[in-house]
C-alpha positions in Angstrom: -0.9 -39.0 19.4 1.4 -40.7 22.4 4.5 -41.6 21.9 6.8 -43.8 24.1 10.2 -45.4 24.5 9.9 -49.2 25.1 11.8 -51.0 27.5 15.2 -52.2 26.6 15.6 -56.1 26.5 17.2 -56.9 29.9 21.5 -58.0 29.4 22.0 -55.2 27.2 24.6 -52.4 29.1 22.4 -49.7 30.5 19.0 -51.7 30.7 18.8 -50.7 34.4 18.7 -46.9 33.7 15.6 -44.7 34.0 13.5 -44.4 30.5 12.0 -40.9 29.0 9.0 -41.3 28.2 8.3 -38.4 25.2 4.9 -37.4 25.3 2.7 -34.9 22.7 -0.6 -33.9 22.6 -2.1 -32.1 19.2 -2.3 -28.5 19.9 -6.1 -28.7 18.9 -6.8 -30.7 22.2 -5.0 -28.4 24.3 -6.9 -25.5 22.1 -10.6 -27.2 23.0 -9.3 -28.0 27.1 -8.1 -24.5 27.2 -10.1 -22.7 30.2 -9.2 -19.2 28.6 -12.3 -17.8 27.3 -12.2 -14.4 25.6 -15.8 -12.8 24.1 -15.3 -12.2 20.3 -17.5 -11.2 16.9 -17.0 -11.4 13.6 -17.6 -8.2 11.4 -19.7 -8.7 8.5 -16.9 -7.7 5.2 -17.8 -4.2 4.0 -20.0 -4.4 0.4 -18.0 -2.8 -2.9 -20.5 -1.5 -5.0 -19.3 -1.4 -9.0 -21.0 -0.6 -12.5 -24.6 -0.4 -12.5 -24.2 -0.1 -8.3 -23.9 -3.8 -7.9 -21.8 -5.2 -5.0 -19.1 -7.7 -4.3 -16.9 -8.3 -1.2 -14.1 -9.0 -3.5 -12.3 -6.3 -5.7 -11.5 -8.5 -8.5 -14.4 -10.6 -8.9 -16.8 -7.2 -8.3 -14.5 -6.1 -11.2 -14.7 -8.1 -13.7 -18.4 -9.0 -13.4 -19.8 -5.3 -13.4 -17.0 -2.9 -14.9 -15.3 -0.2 -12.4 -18.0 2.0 -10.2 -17.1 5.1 -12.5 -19.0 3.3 -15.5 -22.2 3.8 -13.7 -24.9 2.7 -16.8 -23.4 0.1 -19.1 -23.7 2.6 -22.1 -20.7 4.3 -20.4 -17.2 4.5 -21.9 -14.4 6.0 -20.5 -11.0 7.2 -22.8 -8.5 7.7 -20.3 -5.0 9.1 -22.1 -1.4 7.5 -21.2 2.0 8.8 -21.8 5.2 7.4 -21.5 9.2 8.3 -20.8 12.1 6.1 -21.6 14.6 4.7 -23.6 13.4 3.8 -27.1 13.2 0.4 -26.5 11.2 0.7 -23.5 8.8 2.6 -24.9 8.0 0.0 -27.4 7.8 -2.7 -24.6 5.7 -0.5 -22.7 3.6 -0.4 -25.8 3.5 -4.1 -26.2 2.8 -4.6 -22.5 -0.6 -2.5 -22.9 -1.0 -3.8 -25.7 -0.9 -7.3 -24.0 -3.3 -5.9 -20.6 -5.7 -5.2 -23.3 -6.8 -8.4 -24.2 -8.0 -11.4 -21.9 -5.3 -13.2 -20.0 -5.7 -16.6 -18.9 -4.5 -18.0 -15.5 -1.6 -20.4 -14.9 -3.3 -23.5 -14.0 -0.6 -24.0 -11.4 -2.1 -20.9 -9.1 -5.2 -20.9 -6.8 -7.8 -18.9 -9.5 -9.8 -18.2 -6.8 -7.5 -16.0 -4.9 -5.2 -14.5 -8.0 -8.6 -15.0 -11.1 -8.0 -14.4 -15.0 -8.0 -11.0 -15.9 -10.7 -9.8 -18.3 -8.6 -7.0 -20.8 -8.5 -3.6 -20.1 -10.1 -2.4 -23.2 -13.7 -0.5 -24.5 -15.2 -4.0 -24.1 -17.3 -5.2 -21.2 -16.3 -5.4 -17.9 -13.9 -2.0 -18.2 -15.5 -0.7 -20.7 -12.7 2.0 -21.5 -10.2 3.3 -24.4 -6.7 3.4 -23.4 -4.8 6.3 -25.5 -1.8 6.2 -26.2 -0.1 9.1 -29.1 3.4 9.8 -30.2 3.2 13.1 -28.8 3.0 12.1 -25.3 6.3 9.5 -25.7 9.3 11.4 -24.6 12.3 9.0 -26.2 15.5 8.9 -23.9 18.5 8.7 -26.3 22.2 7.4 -25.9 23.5 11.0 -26.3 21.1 12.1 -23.0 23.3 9.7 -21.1 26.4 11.5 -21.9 26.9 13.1 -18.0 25.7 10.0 -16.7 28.3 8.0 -18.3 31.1 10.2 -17.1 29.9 10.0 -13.6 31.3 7.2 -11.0 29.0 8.4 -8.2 26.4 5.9 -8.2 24.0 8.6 -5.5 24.7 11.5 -8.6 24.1 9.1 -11.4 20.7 8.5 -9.2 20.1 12.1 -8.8 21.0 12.7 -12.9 18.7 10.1 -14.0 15.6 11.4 -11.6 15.9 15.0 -13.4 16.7 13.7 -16.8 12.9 11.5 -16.1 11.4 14.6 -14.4 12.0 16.8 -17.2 10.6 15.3 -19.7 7.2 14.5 -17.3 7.0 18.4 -16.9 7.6 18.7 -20.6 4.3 16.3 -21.6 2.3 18.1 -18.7 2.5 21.4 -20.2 1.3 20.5 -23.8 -2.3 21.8 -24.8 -3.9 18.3 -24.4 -1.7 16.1 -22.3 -1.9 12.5 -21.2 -4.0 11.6 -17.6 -1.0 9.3 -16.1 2.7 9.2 -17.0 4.6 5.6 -17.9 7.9 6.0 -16.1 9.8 2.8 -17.9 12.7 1.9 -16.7 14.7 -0.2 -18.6 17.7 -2.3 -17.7 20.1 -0.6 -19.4 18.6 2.3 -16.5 19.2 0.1 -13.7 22.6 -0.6 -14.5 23.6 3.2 -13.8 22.0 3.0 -10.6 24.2 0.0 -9.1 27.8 0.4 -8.5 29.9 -0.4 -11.5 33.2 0.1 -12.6 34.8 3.0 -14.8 34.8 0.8 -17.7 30.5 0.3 -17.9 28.9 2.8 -20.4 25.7 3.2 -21.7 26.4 0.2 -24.3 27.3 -2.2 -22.0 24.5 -1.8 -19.7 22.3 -3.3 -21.7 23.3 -7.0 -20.8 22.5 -6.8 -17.3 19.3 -8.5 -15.1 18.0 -8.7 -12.5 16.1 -11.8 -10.6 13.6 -10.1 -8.2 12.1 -13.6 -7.5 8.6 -14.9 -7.7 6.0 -13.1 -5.9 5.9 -9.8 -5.6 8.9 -8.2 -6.6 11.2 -6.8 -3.7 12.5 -3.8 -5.6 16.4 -3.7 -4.1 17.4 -0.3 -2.1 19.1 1.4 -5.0 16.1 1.0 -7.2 13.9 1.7 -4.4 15.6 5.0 -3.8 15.3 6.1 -7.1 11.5 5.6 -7.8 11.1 7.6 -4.7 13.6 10.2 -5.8 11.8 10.4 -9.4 8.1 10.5 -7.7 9.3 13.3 -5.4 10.9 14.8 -9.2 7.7 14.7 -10.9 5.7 16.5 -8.0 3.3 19.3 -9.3 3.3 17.4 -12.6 1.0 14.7 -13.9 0.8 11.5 -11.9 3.4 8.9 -12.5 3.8 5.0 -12.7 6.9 3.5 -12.8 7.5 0.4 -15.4 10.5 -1.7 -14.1 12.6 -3.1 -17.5 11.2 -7.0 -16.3 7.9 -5.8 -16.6 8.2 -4.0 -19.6 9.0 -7.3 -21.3 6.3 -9.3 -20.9 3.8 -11.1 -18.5 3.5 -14.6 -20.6 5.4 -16.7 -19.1 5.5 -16.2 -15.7 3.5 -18.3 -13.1 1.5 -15.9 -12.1 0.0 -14.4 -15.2 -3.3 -12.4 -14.7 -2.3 -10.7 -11.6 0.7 -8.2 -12.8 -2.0 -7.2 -15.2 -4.6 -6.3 -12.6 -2.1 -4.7 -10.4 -1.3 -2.0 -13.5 -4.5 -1.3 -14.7 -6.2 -0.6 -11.4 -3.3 1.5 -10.6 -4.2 3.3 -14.0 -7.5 3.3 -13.7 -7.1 5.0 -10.2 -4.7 7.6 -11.1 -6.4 8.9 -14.3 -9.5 9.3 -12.3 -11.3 6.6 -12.9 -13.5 5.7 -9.3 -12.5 1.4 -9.8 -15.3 0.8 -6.4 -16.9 2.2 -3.9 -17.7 0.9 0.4 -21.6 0.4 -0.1 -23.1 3.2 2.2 -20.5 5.0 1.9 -20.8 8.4 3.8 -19.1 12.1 2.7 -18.7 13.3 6.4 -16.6 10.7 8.0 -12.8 11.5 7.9 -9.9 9.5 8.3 -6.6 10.9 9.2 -3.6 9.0 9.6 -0.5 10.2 11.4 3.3 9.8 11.2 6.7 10.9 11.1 10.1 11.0 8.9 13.5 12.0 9.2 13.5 16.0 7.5 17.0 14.8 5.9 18.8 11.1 5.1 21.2 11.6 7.5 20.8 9.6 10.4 22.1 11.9 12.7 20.0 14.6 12.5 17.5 15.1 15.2 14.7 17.0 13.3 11.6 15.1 12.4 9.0 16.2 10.2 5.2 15.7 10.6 2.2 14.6 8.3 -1.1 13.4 7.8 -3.2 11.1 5.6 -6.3 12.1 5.3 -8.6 9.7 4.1 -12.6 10.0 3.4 -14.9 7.2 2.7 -15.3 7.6 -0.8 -11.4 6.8 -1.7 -10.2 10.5 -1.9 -6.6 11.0 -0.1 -4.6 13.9 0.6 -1.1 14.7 2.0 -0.7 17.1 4.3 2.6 18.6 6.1 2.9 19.4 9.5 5.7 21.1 11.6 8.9 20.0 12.4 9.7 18.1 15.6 13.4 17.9 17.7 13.6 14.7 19.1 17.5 13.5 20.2 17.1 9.6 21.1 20.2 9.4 23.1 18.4 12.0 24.9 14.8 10.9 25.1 15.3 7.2 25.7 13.0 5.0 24.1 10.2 7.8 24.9 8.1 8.5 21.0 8.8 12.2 19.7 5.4 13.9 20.1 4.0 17.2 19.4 3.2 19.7 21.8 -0.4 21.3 22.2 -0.5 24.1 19.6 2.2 22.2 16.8 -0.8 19.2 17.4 -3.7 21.7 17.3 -1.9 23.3 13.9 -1.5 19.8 12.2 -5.0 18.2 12.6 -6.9 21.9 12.1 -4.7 21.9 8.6 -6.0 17.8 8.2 -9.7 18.8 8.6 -9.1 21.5 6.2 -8.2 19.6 3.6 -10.9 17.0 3.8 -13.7 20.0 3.9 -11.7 21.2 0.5 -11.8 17.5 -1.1 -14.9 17.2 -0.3 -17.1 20.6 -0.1 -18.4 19.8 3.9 -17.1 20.0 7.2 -17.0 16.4 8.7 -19.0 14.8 11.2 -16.4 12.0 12.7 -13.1 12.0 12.5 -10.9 9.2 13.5 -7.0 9.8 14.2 -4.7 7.0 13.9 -0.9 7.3 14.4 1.5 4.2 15.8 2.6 5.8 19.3 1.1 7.1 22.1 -0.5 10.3 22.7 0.9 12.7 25.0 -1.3 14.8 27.4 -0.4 18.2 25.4 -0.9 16.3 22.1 -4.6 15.2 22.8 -5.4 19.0 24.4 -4.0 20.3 21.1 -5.9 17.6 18.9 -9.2 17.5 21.0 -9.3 21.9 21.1 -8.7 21.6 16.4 -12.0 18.9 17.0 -14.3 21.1 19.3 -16.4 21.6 16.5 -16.9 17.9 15.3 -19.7 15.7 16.8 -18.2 12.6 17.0 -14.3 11.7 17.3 -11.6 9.0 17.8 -7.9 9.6 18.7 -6.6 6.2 18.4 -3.0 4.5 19.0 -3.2 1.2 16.4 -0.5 -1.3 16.6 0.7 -4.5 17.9 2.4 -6.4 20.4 2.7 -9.8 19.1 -0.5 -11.1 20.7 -2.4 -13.5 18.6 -5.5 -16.0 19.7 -6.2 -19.4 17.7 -9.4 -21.2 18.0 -10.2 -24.3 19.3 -9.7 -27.6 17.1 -8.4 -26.9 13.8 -10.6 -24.0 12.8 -8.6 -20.7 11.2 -9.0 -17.4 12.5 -11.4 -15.5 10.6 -10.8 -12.3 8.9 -12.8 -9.9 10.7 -13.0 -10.8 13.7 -13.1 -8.6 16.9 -11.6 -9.5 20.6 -12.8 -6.5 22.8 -10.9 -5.7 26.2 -13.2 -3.4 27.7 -15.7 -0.7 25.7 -12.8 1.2 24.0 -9.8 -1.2 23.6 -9.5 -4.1 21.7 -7.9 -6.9 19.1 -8.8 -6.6 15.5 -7.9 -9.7 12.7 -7.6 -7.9 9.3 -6.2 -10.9 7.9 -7.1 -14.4 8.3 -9.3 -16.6 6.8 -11.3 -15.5 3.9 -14.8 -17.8 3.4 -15.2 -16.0 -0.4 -12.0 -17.1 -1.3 -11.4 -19.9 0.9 -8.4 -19.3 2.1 -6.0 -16.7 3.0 -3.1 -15.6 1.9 0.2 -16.1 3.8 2.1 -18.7 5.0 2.1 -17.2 8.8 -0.5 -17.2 12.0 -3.0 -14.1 11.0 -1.6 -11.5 13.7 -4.5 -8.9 14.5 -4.3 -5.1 15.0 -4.3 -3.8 18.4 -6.1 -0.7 19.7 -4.2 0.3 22.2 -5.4 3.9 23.3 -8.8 4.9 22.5 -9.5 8.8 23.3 -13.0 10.5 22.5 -16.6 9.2 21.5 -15.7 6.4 19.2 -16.5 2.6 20.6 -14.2 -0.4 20.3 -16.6 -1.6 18.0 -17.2 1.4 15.6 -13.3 1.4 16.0 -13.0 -1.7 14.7 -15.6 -1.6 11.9 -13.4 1.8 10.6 -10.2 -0.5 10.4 -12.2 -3.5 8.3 -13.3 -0.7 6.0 -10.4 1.1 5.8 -8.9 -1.9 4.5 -10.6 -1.9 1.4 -9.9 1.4 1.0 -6.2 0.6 -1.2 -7.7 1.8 -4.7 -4.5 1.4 -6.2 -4.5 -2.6 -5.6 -6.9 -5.6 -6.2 -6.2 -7.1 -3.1 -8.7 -8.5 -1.2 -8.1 -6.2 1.9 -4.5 -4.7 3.2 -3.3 -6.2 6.3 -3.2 -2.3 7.5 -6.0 0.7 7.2 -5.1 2.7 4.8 -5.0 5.7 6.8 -0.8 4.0 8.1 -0.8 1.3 5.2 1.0 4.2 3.0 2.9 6.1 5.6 6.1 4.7 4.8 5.7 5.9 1.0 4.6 8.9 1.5 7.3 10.0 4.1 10.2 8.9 1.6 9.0 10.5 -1.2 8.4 13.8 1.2 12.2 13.2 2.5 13.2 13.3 -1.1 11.2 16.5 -1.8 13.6 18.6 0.8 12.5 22.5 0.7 10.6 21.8 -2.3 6.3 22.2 -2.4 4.6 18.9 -1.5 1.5 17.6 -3.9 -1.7 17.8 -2.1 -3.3 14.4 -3.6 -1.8 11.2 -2.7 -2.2 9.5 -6.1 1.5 11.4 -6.6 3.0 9.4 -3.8 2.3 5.6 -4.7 
């Protein structure tokens, strides 16, 4: 479209001067006259197999037509056995609310059902096919006189720290009976936030009760304070049971809000996947590939401390994860620059020898590939250290995955497609893990799908096995129903993990990484 100014009528004041002339071309006919030309593919989307082995691209869908992958002949049925801790009133919305997930819940007509479908009831009926278990021995009531100390504290970080123990203790206490629960319902009601914000010396434990909080629609952006404290009590309840938490507006109810069914998936995959249940499987699915991701964290909260701790993800293709914790690292920024904190050669060799041990005790073999991923570069002394702990393995990738705000479109008004590849050379390359979605037509987003980068590419592995791993490794997330992460699981959980090992201080870390989401 061409737009122009038209000449003035002559006699009016200024006629004479010289006219802009405004002129805008659709970006899709630039797009189509561009002469850059980059090579690209699209990878096929890795096959979820489900009940019975059938297979589905889409969690969800895969889901509710064939049960989870655990449930492997339709005769199956699965009990899995829930406990919960709170105040008495949340434990009878937490009852209510799976009460609620049990039974079929119909979509808003206002969302896209194609993208966020009706959810089928988590119940002994087809598609799950399993008995939640719920028993008054495994409910662990918090009353008003339990909230004695926390009343008389004005600290809001010690009221935090009270809270955490008074939740932890009573996880411990339902781990140790004779025949405890699977998974352990943390709710959180709003009479518990309340003690967490800052309030005045005249709140109490009666008055708390009144108070809300609006987390918006969407997915819920959990504020700091209450941030804080779910990592606090997840790093409290390590060497227990596996936790989830139940925030006092979801422990009301899920009728009524816009999005209905998809609350409802979100908890009982996240159930299903803590208490053991397998929810899917990558078709072809091998036991001797290992994926490790790598990162970082502050060893204390205080910002000025220049010790930072180490760990690794490490991921296998069948959904198993594991945490493992490396050595300690001094890195002074004021010194360094903006130069990345990196190992040297036998901290490196240590760290990814204690990774490959882990997998081969998950899974009963010594791998065959493993890929590295970590954020920053490697150092010459980290990849000596890394390549001498992989001497032994056939086939290896250290890679540096990240991004640098590059981002292609396509000619006319075609989308980007999820999937698809942009190599540089045979190592290095762009990667779109979001972007259009042809099963669900769409994607979701309101942004331009910006790809992962792969940066450095060290050892055997080929841009495109490297970016076939990252697809996969998206679908990887058992404890969502997304349709794929924007990240590879192997760094989509880093962030998690190294609060709630921050939180833990001295104390032992869990080795399974169900404990940390």
């Amino acid at each position: 479209m061409r737009k122009s100014y038209l000449p003035r009528p002559s006699g009016i004041p200024g006629s004479d001067n010289p006219r802009r002339v405004l002129s805008t071309v659709p970006l899709e006919i630039d797009l189509a006259r561009s002469s850059s030309r980059f090579h690209c593919w699209q990878l096929q989307e890795p096959e979820l197999l489900f009940g019975g082995g059938h297979g589905c691209v889409d969690p969800r869908t895969g889901l509710a037509a064939y049960g989870p992958f655990g449930l492997a002949r339709p005769e199956d049925k699965e009990q899995f056995r829930v406990g919960i801790v709170g105040t008495p009133d949340s434990i009878e919305k937490t009852l209510k609310l799976l009460d609620e997930i049990s039974h079929p819940i119909e979509q808003s007509l206002s969302v896209d059902c194609v993208q966020h479908p009706s959810f089928p009831g988590l119940n002994s009926q087809e598609p799950f096919r399993v008995h939640l278990v719920t028993q008054r021995q495994w409910h662990r009531p918090l009353h008003q006189k339990d909230f004695r100390a926390v009343n008389e504290c004005r600290d809001t970080n010690t009221r935090r720290w009270l809270l955490q123990e008074m939740f932890g203790g009573e996880v411990r206490a339902i781990s140790e009976l004779e025949y405890p629960p699977q998974v352990i319902l943390c709710a959180v009601s709003d009479a518990i936030t309340h003690f967490l914000k800052t309030v005045s010396p005249n709140d109490d434990f009666q008055t708390a009760s009144n108070g809300e909080i609006q987390w918006g629609s969407g997915k819920p952006a959990i504020p700091t304070e209450f941030r804080e404290f779910g990592t606090g009590l997840k790093a409290e309840c390590i060497g227990s049971l596996p936790t989830e938490i139940i925030w006092h507006q979801e422990t009301s109810t899920i009728v009524g809000m816009e999005d209905r069914a998809t609350p409802a998936w979100n908890l009982s995959l996240s159930l299903l996947h803590k208490a053991g249940l397998e929810p899917w499987r990558v078709q072809n699915a091998t036991r001797d590939s290992c994926y490790i991701g790598l990162s970082l964290y502050r060893g204390t909260q205080e910002e000025s401390s220049h010790t930072l701790k180490t760990f690794a993800h490490v991921v296998t293709e069948l959904g198993d994860g594991c945490v493992v914790e490396g050595p300690a690292v001094a890195w002074n920024p004021s010194q360094e620059g903006n130069k990345a904190p990196h190992l040297d050669e036998g901290q490196a060799n240590k760290l990814l020898s204690d990774a490959i041990a882990a997998f081969e005790k998950t899974v009963g073999s010594s791998p065959r590939k493993v890929v590295v991923h970590k954020s920053t570069s490697y150092s010459d002394a980290e990849r000596r250290g890394f390549e001498n702990a992989l001497r032994d393995v056939p086939q290896f990738g250290l890679m540096t995955i990240g991004g640098r705000g590059i981002f292609f479109l396509r000619p006319g008004r075609k989308p980007i497609l999820r999937g698809t590849a942009v190599p540089f050379d045979e190592k290095l390359g762009l990667v779109f893990a979001s972007g259009y979605v042809p099963f669900l037509r769409g994607y979701s987003g309101n942004k331009i799908p910006q790809p992962l980068e792969i940066i450095e590419n060290w050892g055997s592995i080929s841009f495109q096995q490297a970016a076939r791993d990252l697809i996969l490794l998206t679908k990887l997330n058992l404890n969502s129903c997304e349709f794929a992460a924007d990240l590879p699981v192997t760094l989509s959980r880093c962030q998690e993990i190294a609060d709630v090992l921050q939180a833990l201080g001295r104390r032992e870390p869990a080795t399974d990484d169900r404990h940390y989401f």
